[in-house]
Residue, then its C-alpha position, 0 to 999 in steps of 0.5 A: x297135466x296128468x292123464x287120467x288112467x287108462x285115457x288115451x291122450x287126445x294131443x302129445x305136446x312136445x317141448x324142446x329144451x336147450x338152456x330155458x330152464x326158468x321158462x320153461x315152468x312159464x311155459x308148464x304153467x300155461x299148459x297147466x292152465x288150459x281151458x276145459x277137461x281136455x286130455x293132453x299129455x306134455x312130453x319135455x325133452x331136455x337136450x343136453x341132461x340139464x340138471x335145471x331143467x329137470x328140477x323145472x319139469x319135475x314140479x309139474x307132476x305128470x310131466x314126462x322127461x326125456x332126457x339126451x346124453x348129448x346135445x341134440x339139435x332142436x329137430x332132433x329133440x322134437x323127433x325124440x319126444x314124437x317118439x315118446x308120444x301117445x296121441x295121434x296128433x302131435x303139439x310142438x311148443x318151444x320152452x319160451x313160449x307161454x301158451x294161452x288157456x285155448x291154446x290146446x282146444x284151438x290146436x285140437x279144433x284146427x287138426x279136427x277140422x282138416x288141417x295138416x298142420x295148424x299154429x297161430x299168433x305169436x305175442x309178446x311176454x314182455x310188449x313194453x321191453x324194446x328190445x325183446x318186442x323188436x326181437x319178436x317183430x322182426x321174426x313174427x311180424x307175419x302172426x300178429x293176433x288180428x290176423x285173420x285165419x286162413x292158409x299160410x306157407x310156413x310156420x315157426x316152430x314156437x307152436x305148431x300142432x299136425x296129425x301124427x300121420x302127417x309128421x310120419x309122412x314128412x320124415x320129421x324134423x332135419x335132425x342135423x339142420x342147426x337153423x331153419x329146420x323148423x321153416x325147412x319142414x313147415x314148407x314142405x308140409x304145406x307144399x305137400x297140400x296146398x291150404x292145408x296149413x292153417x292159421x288159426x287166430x285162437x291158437x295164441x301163444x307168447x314168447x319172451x324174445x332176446x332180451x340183451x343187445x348181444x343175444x338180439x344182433x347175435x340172434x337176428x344175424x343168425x337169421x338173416x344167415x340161415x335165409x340166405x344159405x337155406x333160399x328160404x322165401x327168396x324170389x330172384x330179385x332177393x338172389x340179385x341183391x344177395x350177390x352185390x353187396x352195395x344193395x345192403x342198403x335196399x336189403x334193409x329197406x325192403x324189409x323195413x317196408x314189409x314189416x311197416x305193412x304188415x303191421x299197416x294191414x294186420x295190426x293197425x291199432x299197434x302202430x304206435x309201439x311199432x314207431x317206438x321201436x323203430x330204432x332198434x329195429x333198424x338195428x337188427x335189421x343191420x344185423x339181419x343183412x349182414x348175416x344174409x351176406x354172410x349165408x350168400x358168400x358161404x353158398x356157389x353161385x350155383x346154389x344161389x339158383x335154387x330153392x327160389x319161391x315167390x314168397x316177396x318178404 
């Protein structure tokens, strides 16, 4: 993953990492395995001096290793590792990703043909484990791999890719946003420019998922907590049962029926591992609603007003 000397890299990939120690060389690999002469540099910021982290990155030479006295926040730990890079356009994977062989050349491709910020379908490491699949459905159901390319209004930040120039206008990431900073700034991104935020299908990633029971409720509460405090894609019927608690039950259907089609329409020849996990979906999804009541009592009444879109997840 080295670049040669006196090459400038054509994309810096930037890679936070809190506690994934063992992923993370899942993750080297895979940018080890890129397709093509491509010259890319990989920069690992380790978020909190992690000596496991260390030895990880340090068996792949190359690899540069930024390293935080302290804790930083994942947005934190992107901004740094931008700081420590060299290309003008700038790829982010999280430490729990394994990128596909295209993955490099697509992002590049994406960035070249116009887009401000490009990222593309989110697979399962781990397809037949319930609880790490159903983990990855419930946040990823919007990135399936048949999707066909086109705009979209927001990215997870698994994987992303934008010119260093975009990401200089925007700000960066909210170094102090502990949830849902990576939606936070994807969404005003592409709000910036209408359509310029891409989907590109070659552009694949897989990512592990929770594998515990306590590590998935713990994880999808957190998430419906962060939709709820953030508004993010909320309209104002999402406001109305937010404030009465006795439509958790709507709550929980109405996203059951949105993950149901998109799978209906995007991932079709899926649907039978789709009904297997069907039960620990409504588990989480338990979970979720109980985390976005929680957000919903945390925020005014008055805030509740804001940041409304019409997004109908």
């Amino acid at each position: 993953m080295a670049v040669a000397i006196g090459v400038r890299p054509l994309l810096s990939i930037i890679i936070p990492c809190l506690g994934h120690a063992q992923e993370l060389v899942y993750c080297l690999r895979g940018l080890e395995a890129q397709e093509g002469d491509l010259p890319f540099e990989v920069v690992v910021v380790d978020s909190a001096s992690d000596s496991a982290v260390r030895v990880s990155a340090e068996r792949f030479p190359g690899v540069q290793l930024v390293r935080s006295a302290s804790v930083l926040s994942a947005g934190a730990a992107r901004n740094l590792g931008v700081a420590h890079a060299a290309a003008e356009v700038l790829g982010f994977l999280d430490a729990d990703c394994i990128p596909e062989p295209g993955w490099a050349r697509a992002a590049l491709e994406a960035i070249h043909e116009g887009a401000v910020l490009a990222s593309g379908p989110i697979l399962d490491v781990l397809p037949w484990h319930l609880i790490a699949a159903s983990d990855n459905r419930l946040q990823f159901v919007d990135f399936p791999k048949r999707r066909p390319a086109g705009a979209h209004p927001y990215f997870p930040s698994a994987h992303l890719a934008m010119p260093r120039t975009v990401f200089g206008a925007s700000g960066g990431f909210d170094p102090d946003a502990l949830n849902a900073q990576d939606v936070l700034f994807t969404q005003s991104v592409a709000a910036a420019k209408p359509g310029g935020a891409r989907f590109c299908p070659q552009m694949i990633v897989q990512h592990w998922g929770r594998q515990r029971w306590s590590e998935f409720i713990r994880h999808q509460h957190t998430f419906g907590e962060s939709r709820a405090e953030n508004r993010l894609r909320m309209d104002r019927s999402w406001t109305w049962m937010g404030r009465h608690p006795i439509m958790a039950w709507a709550v929980i259907l109405r996203r059951l029926l949105y993950i149901t089609l998109r799978v209906m329409q995007w991932n079709l020849p899926d649907l039978p591992r789709f009904i297997l996990q069907l039960p620990v979906l409504v588990v989480g999804l338990m979970a979720w609603t109980r985390g976005f009541y929680a957000g919903m009592r945390r925020t005014s009444p008055t805030a509740a007003h804001m940041g409304e879109s019409a997004s109908q997840d």
